[in-house]
C-alpha positions in Angstrom: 22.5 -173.9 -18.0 20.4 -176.8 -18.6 17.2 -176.2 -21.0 14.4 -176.1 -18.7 16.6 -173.5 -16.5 16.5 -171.3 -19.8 13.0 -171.9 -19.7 12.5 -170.4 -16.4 15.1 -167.5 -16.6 13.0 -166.7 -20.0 9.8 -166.7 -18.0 11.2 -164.9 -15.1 12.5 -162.1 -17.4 8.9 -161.5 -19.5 6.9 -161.5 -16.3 9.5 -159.1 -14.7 8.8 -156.9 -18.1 5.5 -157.0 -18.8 4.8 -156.5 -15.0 5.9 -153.3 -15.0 6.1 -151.9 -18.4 1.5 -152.2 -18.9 0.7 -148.6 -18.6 1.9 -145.9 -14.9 -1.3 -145.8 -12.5 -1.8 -142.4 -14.0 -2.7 -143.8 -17.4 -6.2 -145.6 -15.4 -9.0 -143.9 -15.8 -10.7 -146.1 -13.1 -10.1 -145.3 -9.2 -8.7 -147.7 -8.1 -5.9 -146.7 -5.3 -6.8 -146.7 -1.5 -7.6 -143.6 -0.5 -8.0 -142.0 -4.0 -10.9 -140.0 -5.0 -13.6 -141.2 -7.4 -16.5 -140.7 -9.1 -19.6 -143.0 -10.0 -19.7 -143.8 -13.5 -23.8 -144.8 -13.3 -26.5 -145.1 -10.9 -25.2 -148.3 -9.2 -25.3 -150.4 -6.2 -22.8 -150.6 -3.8 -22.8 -153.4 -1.2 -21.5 -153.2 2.5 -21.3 -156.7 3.0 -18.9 -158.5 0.9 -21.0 -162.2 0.5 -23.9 -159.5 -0.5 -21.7 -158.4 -3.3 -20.5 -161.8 -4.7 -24.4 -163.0 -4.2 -25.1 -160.2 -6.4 -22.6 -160.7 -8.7 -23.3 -164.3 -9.6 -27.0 -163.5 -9.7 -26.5 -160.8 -12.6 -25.3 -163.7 -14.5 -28.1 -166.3 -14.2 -31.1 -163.7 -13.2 -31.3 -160.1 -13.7 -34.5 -159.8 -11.9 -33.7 -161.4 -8.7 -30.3 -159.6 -8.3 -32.1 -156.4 -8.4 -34.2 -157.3 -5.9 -31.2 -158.5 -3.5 -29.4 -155.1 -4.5 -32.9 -152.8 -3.8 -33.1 -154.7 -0.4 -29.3 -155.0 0.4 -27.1 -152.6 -1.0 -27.6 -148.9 -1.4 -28.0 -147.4 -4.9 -25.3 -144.6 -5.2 -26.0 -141.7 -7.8 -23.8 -141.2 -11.2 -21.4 -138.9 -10.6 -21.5 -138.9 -6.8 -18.0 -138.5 -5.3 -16.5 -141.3 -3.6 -13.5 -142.3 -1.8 -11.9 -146.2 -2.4 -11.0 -147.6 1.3 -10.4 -151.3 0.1 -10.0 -153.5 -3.0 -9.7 -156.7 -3.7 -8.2 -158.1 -6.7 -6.5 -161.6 -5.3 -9.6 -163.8 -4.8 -12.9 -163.7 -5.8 -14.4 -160.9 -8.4 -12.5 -157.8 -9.2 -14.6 -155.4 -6.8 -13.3 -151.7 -4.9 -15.5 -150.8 -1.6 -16.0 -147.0 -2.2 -17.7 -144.8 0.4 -19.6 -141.9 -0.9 -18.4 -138.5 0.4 -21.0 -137.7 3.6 -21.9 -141.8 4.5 -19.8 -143.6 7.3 -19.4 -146.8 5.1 -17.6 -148.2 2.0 -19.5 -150.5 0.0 -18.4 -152.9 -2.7 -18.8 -152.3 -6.8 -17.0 -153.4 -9.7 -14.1 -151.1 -10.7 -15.4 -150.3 -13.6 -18.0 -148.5 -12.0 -15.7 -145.8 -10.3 -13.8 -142.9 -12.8 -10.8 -140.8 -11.5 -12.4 -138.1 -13.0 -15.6 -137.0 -14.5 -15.4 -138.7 -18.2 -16.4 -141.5 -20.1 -14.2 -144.4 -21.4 -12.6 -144.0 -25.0 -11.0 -147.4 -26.6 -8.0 -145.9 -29.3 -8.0 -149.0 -30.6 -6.5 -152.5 -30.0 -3.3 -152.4 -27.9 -4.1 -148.4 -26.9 -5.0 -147.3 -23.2 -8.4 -146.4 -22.6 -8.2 -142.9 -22.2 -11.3 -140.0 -21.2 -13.3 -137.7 -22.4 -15.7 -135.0 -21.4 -18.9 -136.2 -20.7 -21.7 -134.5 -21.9 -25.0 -133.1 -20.4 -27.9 -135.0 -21.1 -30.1 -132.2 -20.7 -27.9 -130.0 -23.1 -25.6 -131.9 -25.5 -23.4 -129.0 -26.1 -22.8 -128.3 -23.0 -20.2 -130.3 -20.8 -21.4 -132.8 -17.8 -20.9 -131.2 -14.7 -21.7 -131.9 -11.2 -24.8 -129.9 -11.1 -26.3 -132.3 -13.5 -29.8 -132.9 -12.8 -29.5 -137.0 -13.8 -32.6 -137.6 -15.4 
């Protein structure tokens, strides 16, 4: 086997490894599975139209103010906490983005994945190199009690 075969076979072996040893899908704490239940991580926008989404994206990078006023006239604000249901992803072109449809509404829109948590929590880093696991949230109204749906969201 000539050298730059090794090369490849070495390649083919890591990528083969690392592509399936990261972490199961029950380790994410981010819906992110057709069909799987979510829940909003903030108040955020969602956007039904795909070139709305991407507009908004690149917009959050060069000026704040005007992709606000894109998302106020173009996407619909979706409450923290609000149950949702992914229907799509994309993950191949473009930005990372999952279209979510809140429980109730006839349509997905699209967010960043980070936006949407299997389960009612916030993120936790362990450290370098550890999953991101989840925590309880807490109520804002009463720190020492735990977040719960009938949070009032101010």
């Amino acid at each position: 086997m000539g050298g730059l075969q090794r090369v490849g076979v070495v390649l083919a072996v890591l990528w083969a490894i690392g592509a399936g040893a990261a972490y199961s899908e029950a380790d994410h704490i981010h819906a992110q599975t057709i069909g799987q239940h979510g829940f909003m991580d903030a108040d955020w926008y969602v956007c039904q139209s795909w070139d709305v989404f991407k507009r908004f994206q690149t917009l959050m990078k060069e000026d704040a103010k005007a992709a606000f006023a894109l998302a106020d006239r173009d996407c619909q604000k979706v409450r923290d906490a609000a149950e949702v249901i992914v229907e799509d992803t994309n993950n191949l072109w473009g930005p990372s983005a999952t279209c979510v449809r809140p429980i109730g509404q006839p349509d997905c829109g699209w967010v960043l994945p980070g936006f949407v948590m299997v389960a009612l929590c916030k993120e936790f880093y362990n450290g370098v190199g550890a999953p991101i696991t989840c925590v309880p949230r807490v109520d804002r109204d009463n720190p020492q009690r735990p977040w719960s749906l009938g949070h009032s969201g101010k």
